[in-house]
Backbone bond lengths (Angstrom), bond angles and torsions (degrees), N, CA, C in turn:
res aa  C-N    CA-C-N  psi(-1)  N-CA   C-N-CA  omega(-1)  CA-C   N-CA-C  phi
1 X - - - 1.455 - - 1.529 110.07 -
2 X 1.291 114.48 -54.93 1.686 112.84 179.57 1.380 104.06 -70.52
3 X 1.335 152.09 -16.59 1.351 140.81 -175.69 1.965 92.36 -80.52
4 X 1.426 122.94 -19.81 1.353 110.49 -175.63 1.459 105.67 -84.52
5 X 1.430 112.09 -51.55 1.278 110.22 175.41 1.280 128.50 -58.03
6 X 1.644 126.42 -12.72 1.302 133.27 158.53 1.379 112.94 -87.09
7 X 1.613 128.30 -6.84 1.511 131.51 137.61 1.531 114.34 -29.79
8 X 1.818 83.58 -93.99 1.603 98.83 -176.82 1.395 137.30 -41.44
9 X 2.157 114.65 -36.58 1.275 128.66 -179.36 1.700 106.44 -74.13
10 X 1.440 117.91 -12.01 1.626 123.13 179.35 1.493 109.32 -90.14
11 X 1.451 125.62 -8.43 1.258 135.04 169.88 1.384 106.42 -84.25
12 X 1.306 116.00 -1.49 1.775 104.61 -167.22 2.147 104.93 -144.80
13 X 1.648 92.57 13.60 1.427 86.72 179.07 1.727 97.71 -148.86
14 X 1.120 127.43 158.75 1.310 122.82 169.28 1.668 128.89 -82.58
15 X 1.374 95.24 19.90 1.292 100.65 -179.84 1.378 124.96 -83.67
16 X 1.220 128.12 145.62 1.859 113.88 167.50 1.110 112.75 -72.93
17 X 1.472 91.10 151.70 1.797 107.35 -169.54 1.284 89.23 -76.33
18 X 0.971 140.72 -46.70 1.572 129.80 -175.32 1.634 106.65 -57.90
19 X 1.083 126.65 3.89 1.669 113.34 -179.78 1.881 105.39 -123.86
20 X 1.282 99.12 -4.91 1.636 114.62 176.45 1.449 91.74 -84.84
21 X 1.547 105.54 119.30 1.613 122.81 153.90 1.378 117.99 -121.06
22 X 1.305 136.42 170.74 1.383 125.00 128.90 1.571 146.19 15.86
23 X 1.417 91.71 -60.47 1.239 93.45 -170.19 1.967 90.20 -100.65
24 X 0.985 127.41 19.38 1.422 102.10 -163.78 1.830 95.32 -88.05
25 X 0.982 99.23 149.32 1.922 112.96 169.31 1.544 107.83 -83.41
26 X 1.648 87.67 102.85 1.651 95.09 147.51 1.530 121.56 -18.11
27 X 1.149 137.39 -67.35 1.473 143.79 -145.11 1.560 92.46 -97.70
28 X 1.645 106.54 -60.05 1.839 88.16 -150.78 1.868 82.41 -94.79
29 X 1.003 131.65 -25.27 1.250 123.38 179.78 1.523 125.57 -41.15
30 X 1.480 101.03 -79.65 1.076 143.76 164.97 1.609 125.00 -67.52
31 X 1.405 120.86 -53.40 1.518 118.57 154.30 1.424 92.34 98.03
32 X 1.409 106.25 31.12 1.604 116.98 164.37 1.779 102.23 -66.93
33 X 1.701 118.97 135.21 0.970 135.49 155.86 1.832 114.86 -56.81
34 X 0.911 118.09 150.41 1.597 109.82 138.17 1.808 124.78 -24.92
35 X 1.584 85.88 -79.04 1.470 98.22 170.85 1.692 124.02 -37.25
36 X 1.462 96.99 -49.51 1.653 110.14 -163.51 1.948 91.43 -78.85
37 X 1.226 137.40 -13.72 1.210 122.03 176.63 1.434 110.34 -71.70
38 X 1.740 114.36 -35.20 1.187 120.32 -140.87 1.865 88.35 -84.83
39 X 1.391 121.96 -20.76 1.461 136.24 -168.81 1.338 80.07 -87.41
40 X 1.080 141.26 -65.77 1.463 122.43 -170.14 1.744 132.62 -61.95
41 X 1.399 107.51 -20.17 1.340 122.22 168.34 1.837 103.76 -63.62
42 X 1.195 88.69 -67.70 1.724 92.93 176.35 1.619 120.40 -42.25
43 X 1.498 114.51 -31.06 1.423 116.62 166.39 1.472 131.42 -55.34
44 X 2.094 90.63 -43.73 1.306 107.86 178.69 2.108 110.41 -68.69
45 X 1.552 89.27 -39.20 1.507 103.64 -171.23 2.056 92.08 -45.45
46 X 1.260 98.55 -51.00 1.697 96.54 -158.22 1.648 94.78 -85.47
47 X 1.024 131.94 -25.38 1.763 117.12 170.45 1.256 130.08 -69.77
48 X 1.423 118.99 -11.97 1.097 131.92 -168.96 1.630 114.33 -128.33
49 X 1.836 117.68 -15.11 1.273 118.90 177.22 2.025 102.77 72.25
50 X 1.055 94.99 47.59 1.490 88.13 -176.83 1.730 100.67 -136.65
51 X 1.534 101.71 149.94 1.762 114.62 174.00 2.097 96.91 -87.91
52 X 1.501 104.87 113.07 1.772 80.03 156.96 1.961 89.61 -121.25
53 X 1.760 92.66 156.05 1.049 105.23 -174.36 1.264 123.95 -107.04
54 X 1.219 123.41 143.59 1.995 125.23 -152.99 1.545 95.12 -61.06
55 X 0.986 129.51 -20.37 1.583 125.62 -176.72 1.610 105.99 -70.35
56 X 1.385 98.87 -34.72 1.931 99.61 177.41 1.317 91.10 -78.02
57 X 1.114 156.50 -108.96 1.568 175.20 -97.89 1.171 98.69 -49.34
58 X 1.332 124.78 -60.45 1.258 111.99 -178.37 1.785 120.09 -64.55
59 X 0.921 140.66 -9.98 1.294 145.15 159.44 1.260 101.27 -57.05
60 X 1.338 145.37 -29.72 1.584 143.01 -150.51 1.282 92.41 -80.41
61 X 1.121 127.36 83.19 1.896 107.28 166.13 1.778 91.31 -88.74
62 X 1.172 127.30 -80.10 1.319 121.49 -143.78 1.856 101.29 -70.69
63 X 1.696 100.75 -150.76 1.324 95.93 -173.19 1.730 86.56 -112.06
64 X 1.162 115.63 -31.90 2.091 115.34 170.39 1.193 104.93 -51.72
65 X 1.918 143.76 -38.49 1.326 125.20 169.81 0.923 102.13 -48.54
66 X 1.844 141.44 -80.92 0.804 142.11 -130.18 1.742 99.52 -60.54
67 X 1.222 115.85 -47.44 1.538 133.28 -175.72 1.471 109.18 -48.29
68 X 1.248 106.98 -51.40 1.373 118.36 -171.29 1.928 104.45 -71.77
69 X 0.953 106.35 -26.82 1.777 112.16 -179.73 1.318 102.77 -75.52
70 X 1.276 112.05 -58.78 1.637 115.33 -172.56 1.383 109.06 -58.77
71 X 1.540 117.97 -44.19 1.125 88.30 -179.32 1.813 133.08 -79.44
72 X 1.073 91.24 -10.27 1.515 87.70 165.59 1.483 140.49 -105.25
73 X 1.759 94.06 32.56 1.633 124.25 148.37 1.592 121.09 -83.87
């Protein structure tokens, strides 16, 4: 599951996938926007067939929230 989501989050940041872990931060890590999270939820929304709801999103700081949510959809 986290090797996909370090797929998808390398399509939307200039970072190497080899330096995307777990623990890396969306924002200061990665240099995800606001905007650019909300494009990446929608990626996850359609790769995975899943609803996440704007009330979760903001909890997502790292890339392990996100991991840790999905997987227990």
């Amino acid at each position: 599951m986290l090797e996909k989501i370090i797929e998808i989050l390398s399509e939307y940041t200039e970072a190497d996938k080899e330096h995307i872990t777990a623990e890396s931060s969306l924002a200061a890590d990665l240099e995800l926007s606001s905007l650019d999270i909300m494009s990446v939820v929608l990626a996850f929304e359609e790769e995975f067939g899943i609803e996440i709801p704007d009330q979760v999103i903001k909890d997502f700081t790292t890339v392990g929230d996100l991991a840790e949510y999905l997987e227990t959809k």
